[in-house]
C-alpha positions as CSV (number, residue, x, y, z in Angstrom):
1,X,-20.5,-29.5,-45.3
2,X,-17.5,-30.0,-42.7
3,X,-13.6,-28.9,-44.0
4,X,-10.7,-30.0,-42.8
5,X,-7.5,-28.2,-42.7
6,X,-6.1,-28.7,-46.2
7,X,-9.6,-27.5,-47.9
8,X,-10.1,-24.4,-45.2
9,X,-6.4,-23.6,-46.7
10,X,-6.8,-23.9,-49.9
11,X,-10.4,-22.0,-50.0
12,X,-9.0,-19.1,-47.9
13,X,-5.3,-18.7,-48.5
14,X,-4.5,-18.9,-45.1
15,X,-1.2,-21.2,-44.3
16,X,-1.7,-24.6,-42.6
17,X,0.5,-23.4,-40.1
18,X,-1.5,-20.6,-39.0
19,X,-4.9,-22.4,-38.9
20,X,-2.7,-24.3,-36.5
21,X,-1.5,-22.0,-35.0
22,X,-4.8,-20.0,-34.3
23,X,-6.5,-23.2,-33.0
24,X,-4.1,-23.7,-30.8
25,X,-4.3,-20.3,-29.6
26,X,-7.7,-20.6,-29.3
27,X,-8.7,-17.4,-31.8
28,X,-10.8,-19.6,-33.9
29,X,-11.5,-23.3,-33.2
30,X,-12.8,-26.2,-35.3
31,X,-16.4,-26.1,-34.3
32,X,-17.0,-29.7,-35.8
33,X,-14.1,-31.7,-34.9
34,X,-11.2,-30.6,-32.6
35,X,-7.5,-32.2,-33.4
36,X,-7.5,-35.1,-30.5
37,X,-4.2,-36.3,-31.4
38,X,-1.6,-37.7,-33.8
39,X,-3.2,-38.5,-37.2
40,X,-6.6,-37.2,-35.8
41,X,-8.7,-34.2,-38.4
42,X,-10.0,-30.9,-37.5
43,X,-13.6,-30.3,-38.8
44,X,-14.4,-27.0,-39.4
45,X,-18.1,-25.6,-40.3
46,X,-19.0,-23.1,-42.8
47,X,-19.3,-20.3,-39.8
48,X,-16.2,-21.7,-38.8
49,X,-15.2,-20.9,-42.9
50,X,-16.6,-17.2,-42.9
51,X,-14.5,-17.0,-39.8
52,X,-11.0,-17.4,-41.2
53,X,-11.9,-15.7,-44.3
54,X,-13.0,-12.3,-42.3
55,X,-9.7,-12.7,-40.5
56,X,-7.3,-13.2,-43.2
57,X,-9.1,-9.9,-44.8
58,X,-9.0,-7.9,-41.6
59,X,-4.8,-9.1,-41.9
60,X,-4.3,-8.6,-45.3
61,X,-6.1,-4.5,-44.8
62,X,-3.2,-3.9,-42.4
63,X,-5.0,-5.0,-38.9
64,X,-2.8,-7.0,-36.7
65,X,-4.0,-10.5,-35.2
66,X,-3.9,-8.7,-31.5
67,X,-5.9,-5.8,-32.5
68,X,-8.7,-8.3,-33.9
69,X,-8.5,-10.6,-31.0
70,X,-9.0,-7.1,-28.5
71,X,-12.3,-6.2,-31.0
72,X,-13.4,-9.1,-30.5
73,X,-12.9,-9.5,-27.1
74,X,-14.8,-6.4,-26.9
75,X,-17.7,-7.6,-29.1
76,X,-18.2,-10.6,-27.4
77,X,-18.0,-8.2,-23.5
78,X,-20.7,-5.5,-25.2
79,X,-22.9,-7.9,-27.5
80,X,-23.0,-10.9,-25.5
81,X,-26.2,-12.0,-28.3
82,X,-23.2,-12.0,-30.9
83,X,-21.7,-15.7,-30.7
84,X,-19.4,-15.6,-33.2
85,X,-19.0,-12.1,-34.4
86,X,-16.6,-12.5,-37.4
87,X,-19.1,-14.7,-38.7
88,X,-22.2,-12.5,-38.3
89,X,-21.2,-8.8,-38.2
90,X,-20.4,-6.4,-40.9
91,X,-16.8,-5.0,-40.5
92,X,-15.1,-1.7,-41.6
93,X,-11.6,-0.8,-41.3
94,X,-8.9,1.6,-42.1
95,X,-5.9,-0.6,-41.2
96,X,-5.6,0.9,-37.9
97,X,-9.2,0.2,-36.0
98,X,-12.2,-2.1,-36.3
99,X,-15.5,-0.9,-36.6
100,X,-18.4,-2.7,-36.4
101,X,-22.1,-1.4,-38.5
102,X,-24.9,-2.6,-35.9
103,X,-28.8,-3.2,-36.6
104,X,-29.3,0.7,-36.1
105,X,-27.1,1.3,-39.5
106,X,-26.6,5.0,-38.4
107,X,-24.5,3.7,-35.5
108,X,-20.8,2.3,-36.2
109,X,-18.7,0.8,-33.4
110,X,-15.0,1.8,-33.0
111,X,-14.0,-1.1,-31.4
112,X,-10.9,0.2,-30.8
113,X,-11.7,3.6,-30.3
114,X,-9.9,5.4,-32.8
115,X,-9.2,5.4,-36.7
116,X,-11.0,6.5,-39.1
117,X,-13.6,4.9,-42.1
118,X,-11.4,4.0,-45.1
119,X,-12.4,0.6,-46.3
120,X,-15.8,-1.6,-46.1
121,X,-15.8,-5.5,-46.1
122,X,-19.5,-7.2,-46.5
123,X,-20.2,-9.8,-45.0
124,X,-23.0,-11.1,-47.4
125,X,-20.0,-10.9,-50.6
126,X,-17.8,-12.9,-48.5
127,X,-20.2,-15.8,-47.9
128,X,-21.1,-16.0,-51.2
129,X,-17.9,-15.9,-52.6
130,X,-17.1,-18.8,-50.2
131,X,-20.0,-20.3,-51.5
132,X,-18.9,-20.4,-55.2
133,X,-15.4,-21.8,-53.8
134,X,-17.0,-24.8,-52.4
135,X,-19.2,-25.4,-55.4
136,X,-16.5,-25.2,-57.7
137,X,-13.7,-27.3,-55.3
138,X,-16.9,-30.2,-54.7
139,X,-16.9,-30.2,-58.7
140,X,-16.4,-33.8,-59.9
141,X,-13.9,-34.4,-62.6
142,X,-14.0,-37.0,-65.0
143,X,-11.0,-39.5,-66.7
144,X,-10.4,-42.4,-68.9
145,X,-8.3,-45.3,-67.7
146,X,-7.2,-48.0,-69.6
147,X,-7.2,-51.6,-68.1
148,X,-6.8,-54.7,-69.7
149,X,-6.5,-53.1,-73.3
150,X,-10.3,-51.2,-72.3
151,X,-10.9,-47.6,-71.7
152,X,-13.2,-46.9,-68.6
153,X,-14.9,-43.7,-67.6
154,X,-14.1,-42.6,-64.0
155,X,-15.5,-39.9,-62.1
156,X,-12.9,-37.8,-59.5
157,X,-14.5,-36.2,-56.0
158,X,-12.5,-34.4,-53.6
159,X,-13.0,-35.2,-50.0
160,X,-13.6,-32.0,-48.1
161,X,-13.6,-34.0,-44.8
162,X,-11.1,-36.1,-44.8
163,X,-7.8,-36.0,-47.2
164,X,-7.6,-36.6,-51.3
165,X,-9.9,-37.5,-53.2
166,X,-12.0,-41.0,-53.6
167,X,-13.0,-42.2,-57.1
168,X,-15.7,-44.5,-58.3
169,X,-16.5,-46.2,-61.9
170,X,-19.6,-45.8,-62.9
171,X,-19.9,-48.5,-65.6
172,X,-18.8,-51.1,-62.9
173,X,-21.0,-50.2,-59.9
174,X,-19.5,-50.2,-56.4
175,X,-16.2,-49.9,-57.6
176,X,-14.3,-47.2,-55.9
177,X,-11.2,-46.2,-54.5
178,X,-9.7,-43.6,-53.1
179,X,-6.4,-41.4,-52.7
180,X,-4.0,-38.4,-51.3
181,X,-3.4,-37.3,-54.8
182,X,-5.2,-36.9,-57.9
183,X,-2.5,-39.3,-59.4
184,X,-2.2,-41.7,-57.0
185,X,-6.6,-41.9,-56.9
186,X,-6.0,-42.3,-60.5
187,X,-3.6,-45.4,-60.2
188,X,-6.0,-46.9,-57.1
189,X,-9.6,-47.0,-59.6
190,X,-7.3,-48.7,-61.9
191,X,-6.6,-51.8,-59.2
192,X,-9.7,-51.6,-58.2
193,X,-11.0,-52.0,-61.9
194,X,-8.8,-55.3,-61.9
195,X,-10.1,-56.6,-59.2
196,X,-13.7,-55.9,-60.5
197,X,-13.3,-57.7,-63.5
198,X,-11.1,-60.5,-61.3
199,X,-14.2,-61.1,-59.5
200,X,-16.7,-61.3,-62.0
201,X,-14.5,-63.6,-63.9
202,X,-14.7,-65.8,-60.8
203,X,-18.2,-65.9,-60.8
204,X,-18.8,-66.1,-64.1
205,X,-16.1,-69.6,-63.7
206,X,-18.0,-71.0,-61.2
207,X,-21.8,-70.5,-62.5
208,X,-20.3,-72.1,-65.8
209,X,-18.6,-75.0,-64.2
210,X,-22.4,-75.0,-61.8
């Protein structure tokens, strides 16, 4: 799955403006899809995900954004094998320093060089957690709408990768719509109902008068 700045936000709590603000910093970049413009979407990847999520936790223990950028500056200097370490190492912090648990797990990195051990994050929780996010934000929803006097069964999906949500009626196949909103997606299956039923009418007209 690819996420575009409104889902990364609402799955990690981070601001749009400072998933902004660190892609254009260049701390962490859509991997997917860069911003080329007005309009234009960032992509992010799950890595990409795990990413932002380990940051906002390193922030929210008390670790400044320039501390974390000097770690992993310093990661990425002295484990050059480590492409994205905030994705792919375990972290430990006391709100002061980073540390870093290698594959010897008797050996813990101060990437900062001082500080002492006060709280763990793991890795492996985070991802899942993310996991379970994304399961339960891809979760389709379902609604009645009433056209023409008739109740139809609709079926809501959020669109990770691009804004809204699109909607589709499953008792009238290939009708589907879209929207920004859960309301206005609601309002746009109901046109497109009408229009369904418009065109088999047609049909239907024609065939008879055939």
């Amino acid at each position: 799955m690819n996420f575009n700045t409104k889902t990364i936000s609402k799955i990690t709590g981070l601001s749009i403006r400072k998933i902004d603000y660190w892609d254009r910093t260049h701390f962490i970049k859509p991997s997917v899809s860069e911003a080329s413009g007005y309009g234009s979407v960032r992509l992010y990847s799950f890595p990409d995900l795990v990413q932002l999520k380990i940051a906002k936790t390193l922030m929210d223990k008390g670790v400044s954004l320039q501390k974390i950028r000097k770690s992993i500056n310093y990661l990425k200097k002295n484990m050059p094998e480590v492409e994205k370490p905030l994705s792919e190492l375990r972290f430990l912090t006391d709100g002061e320093t980073i540390f870093v648990i290698t594959s010897d797990k008797k050996q813990i990195i101060d990437t900062l060089k001082n500080g002492q051990l006060v709280f763990s994050i793991a890795l492996g929780e985070i991802v899942e957690t993310l996991k379970g996010e994304i399961i339960a934000l891809k979760k389709e929803r379902r609604y009645e709408v009433a056209v023409r006097g008739k109740k139809y069964s609709v079926i809501l999906h959020p669109d990770t990768e691009d804004r809204g949500y699109w909607i589709g009626c499953p008792s009238l196949p290939g009708c589907a719509s879209q929207g920004d909103t859960v309301e206005e997606a609601l309002e746009m299956i109901k046109d497109a109902i009408k229009g369904h039923l418009e065109v088999v009418e047609e049909k239907r007209k024609v065939k008879k008068a055939s």
